[in-house]
NUNU-866972 format. One record per residue: residue in three letters; x, y, z of N, C-alpha, C in turn. Coordinates in steps of 0.001 Angstrom, whole numbers, plus 500000, padded with zeros to 6 digits. Layout:
N
ALAXYZXYZXYZ ...
END
This chain:
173
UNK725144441356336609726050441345337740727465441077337241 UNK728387440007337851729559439637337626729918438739337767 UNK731172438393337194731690436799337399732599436355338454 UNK732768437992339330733448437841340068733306436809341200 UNK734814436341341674734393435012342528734327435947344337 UNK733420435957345064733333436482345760733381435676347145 UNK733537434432347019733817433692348320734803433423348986 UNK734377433894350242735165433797351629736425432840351888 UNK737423433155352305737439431699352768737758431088353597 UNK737300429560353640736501428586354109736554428585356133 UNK737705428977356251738498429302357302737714430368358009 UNK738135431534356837737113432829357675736013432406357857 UNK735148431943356397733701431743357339733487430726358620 UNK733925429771358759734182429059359864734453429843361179 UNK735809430593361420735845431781362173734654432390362547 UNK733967433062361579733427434096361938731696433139362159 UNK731360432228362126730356431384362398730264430915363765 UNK732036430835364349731675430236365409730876431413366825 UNK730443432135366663729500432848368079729942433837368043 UNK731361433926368199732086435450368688731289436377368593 UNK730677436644367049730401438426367383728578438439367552 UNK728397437172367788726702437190368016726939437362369623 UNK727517437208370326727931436534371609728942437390372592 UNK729405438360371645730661439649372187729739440640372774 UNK729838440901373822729606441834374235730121443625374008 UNK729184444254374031729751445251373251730890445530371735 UNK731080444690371393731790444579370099730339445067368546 UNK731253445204368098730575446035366736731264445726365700 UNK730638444603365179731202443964364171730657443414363414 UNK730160443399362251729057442362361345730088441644360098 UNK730405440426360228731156439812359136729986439500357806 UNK730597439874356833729936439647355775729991437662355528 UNK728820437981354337729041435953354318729703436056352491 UNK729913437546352019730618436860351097731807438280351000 UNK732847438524349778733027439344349943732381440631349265 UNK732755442003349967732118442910349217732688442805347308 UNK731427443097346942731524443120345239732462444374344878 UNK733446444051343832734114444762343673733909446437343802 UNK732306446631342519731875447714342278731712448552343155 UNK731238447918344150730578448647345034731921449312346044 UNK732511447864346398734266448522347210734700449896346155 UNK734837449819345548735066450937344334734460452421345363 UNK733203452480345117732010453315345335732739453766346567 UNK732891452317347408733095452869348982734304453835349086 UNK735576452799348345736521453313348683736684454869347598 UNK736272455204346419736266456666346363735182457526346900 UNK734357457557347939733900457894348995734417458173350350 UNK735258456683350649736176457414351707737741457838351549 UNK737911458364350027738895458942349824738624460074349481 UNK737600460607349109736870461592348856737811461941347320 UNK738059461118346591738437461170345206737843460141343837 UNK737207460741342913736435459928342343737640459149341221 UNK738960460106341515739828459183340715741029458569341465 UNK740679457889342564741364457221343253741919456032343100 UNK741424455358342024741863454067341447741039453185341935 UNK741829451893341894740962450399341830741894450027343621 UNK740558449695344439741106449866345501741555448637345796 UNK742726448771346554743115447267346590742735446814348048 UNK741822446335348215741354445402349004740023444912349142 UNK739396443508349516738458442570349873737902442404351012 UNK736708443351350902736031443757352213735797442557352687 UNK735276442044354210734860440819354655733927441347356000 UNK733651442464356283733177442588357617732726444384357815 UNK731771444601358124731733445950358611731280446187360338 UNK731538447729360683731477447755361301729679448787361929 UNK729554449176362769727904449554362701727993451031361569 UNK728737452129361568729224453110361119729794453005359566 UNK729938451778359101730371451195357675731854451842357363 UNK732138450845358684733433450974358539734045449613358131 UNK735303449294357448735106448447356696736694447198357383 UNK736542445860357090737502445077357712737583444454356478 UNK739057444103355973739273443652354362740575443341354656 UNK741276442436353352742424442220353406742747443136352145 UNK744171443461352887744770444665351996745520443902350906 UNK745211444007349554746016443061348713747707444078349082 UNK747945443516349706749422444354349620750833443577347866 UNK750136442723347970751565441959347255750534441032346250 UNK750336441506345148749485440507344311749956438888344138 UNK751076439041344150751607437492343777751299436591344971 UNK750871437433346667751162436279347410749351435952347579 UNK749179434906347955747660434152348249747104435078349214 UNK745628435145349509744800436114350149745182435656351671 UNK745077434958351997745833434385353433746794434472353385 UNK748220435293353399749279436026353724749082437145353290 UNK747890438353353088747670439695352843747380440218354196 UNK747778441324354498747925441945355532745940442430355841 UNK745463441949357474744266442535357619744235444043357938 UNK743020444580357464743220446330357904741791446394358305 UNK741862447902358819740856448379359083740243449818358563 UNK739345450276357603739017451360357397737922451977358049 UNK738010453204358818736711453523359447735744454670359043 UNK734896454492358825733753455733358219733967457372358664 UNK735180457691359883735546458302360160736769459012360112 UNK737576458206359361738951458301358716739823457360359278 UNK739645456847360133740537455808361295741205454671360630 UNK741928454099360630742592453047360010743876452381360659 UNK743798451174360245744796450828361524745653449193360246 UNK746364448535360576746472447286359943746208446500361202 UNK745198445359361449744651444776362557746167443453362818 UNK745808442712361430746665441272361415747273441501360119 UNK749198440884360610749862440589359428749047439838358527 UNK748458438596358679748139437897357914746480437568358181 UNK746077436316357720744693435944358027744922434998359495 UNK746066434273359681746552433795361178746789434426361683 UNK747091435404361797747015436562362867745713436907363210 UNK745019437277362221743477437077362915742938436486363297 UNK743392435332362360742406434142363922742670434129365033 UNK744150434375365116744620434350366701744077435768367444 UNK743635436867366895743455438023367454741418436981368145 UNK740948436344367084739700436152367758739596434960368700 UNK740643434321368532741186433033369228741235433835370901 UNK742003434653371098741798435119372105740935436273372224 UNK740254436102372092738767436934372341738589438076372077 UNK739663438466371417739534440437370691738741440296369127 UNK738513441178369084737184441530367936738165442529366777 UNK738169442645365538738721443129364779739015444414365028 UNK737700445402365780737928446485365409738263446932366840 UNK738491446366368369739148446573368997740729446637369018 UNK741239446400367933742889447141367796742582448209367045 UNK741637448810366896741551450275366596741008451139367685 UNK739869450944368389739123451805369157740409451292370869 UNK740512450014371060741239449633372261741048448531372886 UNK741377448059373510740560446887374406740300447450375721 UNK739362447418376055738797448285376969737969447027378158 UNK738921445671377881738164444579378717739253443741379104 UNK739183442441379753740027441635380013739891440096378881 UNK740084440319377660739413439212376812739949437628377214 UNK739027436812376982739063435264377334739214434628376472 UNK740450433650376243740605433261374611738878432355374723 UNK739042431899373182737689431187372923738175429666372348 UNK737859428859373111738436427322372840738021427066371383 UNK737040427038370837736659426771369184737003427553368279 UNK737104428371368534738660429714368162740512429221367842 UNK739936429021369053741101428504369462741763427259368759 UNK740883426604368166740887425225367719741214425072365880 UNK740890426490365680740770426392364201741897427148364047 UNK742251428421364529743499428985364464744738427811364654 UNK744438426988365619745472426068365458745731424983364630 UNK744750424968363958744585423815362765744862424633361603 UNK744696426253361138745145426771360251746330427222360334 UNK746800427246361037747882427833361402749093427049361624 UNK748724425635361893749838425015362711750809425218363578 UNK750484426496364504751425427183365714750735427430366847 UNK751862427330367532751140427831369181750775428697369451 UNK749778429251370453749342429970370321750236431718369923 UNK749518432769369496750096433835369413749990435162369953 UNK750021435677371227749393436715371849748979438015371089 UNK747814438642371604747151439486370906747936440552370884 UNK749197441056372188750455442030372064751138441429370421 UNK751120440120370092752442439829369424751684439743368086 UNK750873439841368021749746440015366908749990441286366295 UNK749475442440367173749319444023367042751055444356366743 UNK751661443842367410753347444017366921753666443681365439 UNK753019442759365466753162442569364367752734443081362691 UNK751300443151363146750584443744362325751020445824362099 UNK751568446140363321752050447522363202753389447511362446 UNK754292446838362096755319446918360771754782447019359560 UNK753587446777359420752918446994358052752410448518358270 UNK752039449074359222751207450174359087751716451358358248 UNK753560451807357902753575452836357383753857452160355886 UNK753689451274355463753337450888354034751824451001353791 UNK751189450599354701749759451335354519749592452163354677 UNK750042453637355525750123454987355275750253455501354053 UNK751398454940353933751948455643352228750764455585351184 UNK750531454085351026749082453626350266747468454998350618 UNK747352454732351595746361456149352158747351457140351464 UNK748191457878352122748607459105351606748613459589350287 UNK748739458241349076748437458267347722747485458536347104 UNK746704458337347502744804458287347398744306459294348155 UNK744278459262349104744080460326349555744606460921351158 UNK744182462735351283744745462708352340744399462461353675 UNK745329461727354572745091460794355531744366461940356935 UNK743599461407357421742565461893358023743084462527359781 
END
C-alpha cells in the first residue's frame, strides 16, 4: 500500500458524523471516513478527464456522490493548510461546481441544512439550519453565522480558476 497520511480532518469527520446525510432526505451523499488514496484519485481523475496523461490531480476526495461523483478539496494553493482550500464538486457526468471557499464555508453550507451536492443540482427545499451543525461550524470557525447565498457567493469567485484548471486537463463538459 502507502504511507500516505489519509486522515480526515477531525472537524470534517465530526461534521459529517453528526446525522445530516443519514437523516437528509433525498440528499445523495456518502462521506468517506478517510480520504480517497491517492492512486486511485489518479485512476478517477484520468477517467473523468478522459486523458491518461492528465497529471497528478490536485485534489482530496472526502465524499461521493450515488453516481461517483466526487466532493474533495481542491488543493488550489499548496502552501496554504487543507482548511483554507477551496471545496469542489466533480460529477460522473461532467458537472462541476466549487461548493465552499474554504472548509468553513462548508460547515456553514451543512450548518444550515444544504448537502454538498445541492449547490450543484439546486435546492429544491426550504433547508432548516441544524443546531449541532451549527455548533461546530461555530467553534471552527469562530463567526457568526454565514448564509448559504453568502457561501455560494462566495465559493463562485473561485469557479473560473477552477475552469481554467478543468480546461487544462481536459475538455470541460
Amino acid at each position: 500500500m502507502t504511507d500516505e497520511d489519509l486522515t480526515l480532518p477531525a472537524v470534517l469527520v465530526e461534521a459529517h458524523s453528526a446525522g445530516f446525510f443519514h437523516e437528509h432526505s433525498g440528499h445523495d451523499f456518502e462521506p468517506y471516513d478517510l480520504f480517497m488514496w491517492s492512486g486511485e484519485m489518479m485512476e478517477w481523475w484520468q477517467s473523468w478527464t478522459k486523458g491518461p496523461m492528465a497529471g497528478v490531480p490536485p485534489f482530496r476526495a472526502f465524499g461521493q456522490d450515488g453516481t461517483g461523483g466526487l466532493a474533495a478539496f481542491w488543493l488550489r494553493n499548496p502552501d496554504d493548510p487543507l482548511d483554507r482550500q477551496p471545496v469542489v464538486f466533480l460529477g460522473s457526468e461532467g458537472e462541476y461546481t466549487v461548493i465552499a471557499r474554504d472548509l468553513g464555508d462548508y460547515l456553514w453550507l451543512l450548518a444550515n441544512g444544504v448537502g454538498p451536492l445541492e449547490t450543484v443540482d439546486g435546492i429544491e427545499r426550504v433547508p432548516e439550519p441544524i443546531a449541532a451543525l451549527t455548533a461546530i461550524a461555530q467553534r471552527h470557525t469562530a463567526s457568526a453565522r454565514r448564509s448559504t447565498a453568502e457561501v455560494i457567493t462566495a465559493a463562485q469567485a473561485h469557479v473560473p480558476a477552477f475552469e481554467a484548471l478543468l480546461h487544462t486537463h481536459a475538455p470541460v463538459r
